[in-house]
N, C-alpha and C positions, 0 to 999 in steps of 0.2 A: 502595591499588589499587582500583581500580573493582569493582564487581558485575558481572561477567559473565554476557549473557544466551544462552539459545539460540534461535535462529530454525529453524522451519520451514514448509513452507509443506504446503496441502491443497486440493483441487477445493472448493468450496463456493457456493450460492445466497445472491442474495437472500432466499427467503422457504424457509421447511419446507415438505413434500408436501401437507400440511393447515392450512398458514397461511389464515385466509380471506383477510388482507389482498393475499395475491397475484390477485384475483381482479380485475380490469382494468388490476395492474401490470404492468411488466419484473420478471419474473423473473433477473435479471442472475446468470449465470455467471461466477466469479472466481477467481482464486489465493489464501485465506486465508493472511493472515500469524500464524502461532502464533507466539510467543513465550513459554519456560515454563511449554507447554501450555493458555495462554491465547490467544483470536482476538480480534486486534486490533478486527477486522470488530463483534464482539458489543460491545468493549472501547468503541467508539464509536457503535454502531446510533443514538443520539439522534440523529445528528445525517442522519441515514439517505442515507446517500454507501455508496458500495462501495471495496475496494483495486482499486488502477490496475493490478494486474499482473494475469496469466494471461487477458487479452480484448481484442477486440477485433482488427484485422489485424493479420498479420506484423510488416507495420513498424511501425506501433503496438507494437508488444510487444519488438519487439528496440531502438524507442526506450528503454520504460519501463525496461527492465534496463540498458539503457545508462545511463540516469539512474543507477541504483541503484548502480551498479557503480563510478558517479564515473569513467565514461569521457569524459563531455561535461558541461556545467552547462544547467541547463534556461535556455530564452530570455529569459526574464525576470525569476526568480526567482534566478538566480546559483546557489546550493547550499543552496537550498531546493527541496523535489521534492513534486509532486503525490502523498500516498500513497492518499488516499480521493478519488474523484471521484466526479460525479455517478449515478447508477442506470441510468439513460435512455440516456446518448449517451457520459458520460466526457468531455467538453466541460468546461473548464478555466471558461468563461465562465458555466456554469451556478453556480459555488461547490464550492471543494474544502477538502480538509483537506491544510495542506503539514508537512513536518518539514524541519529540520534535517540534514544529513548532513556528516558529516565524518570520514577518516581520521586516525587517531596511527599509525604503523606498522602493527600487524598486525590494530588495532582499529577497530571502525567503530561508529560514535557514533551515535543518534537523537536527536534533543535538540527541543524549544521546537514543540510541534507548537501550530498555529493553523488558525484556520475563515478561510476566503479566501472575499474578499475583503477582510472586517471585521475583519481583523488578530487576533481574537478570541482568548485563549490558550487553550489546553485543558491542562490540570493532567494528563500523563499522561508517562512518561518521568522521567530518560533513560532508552534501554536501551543495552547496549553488546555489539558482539559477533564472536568471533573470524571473522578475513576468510574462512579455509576455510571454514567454517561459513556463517558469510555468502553468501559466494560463489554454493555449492553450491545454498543455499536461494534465491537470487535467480535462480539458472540457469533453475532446476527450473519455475519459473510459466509458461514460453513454452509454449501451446498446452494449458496444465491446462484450460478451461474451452471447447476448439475454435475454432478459428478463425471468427471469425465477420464 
């Protein structure tokens, strides 16, 4: 049987209150993915993209969970989903970081996460993790970071 992980999620920035680097950036407000007390967000900062969930408009965001939730398949990527996008704008065309999603019954898989456009792998995953749990945590990112 699989390693089961836990997800949850937290309000969190691009930069600390005293990062200098924030100083003619977007400070980008988000929904942290923690997984096992670890953020995803720091897990990959080199590649410095932000998580797609908790920003951005409404429907923007009740997209994103719909992605997550495996209610619809993104448009081009089939059941691959945008999880880290751009800083700036969130624009899919700027270069993102996609994963894998996929259900077993009550499990939900993260798997084969890559740098988009350049197919790039990133050695990180799988994680795996129960759908309440899941669920709850993908609910919870709508408006973490205010509508913006």
């Amino acid at each position: 049987m699989k390693t089961l992980n836990y997800l949850e999620t937290r309000p969190s920035r691009r930069y600390d209150e005293f990062d200098p680097d924030q100083d003619g950036n977007k400070n980008t407000k988000f929904a942290d993915l923690i997984i096992d007390g670890r953020s995803l967000y720091q897990m990959l900062r080199k590649h410095d993209m932000v998580p797609s969930l908790g920003w951005g408009g409404q429907e923007h965001q009740r997209n994103m969970i719909d992605y997550f939730l495996l209610k619809k398949q993104h448009d081009y990527l089939y059941y691959r989903y945008p999880i880290l996008v751009c800083p700036w704008c969130g624009d899919e065309e700027c270069g993102f970081i996609s994963v894998y999603i996929e259900r077993e019954d009550d499990i939900i898989i993260w798997q084969d996460f890559k740098v988009e456009p350049s197919n790039k792998i990133i050695n990180i995953g799988p994680f795996s993790f129960k759908w309440d749990n899941y669920e709850r945590a993908i609910n919870d990112t709508f408006g973490t970071a205010g509508i913006q």
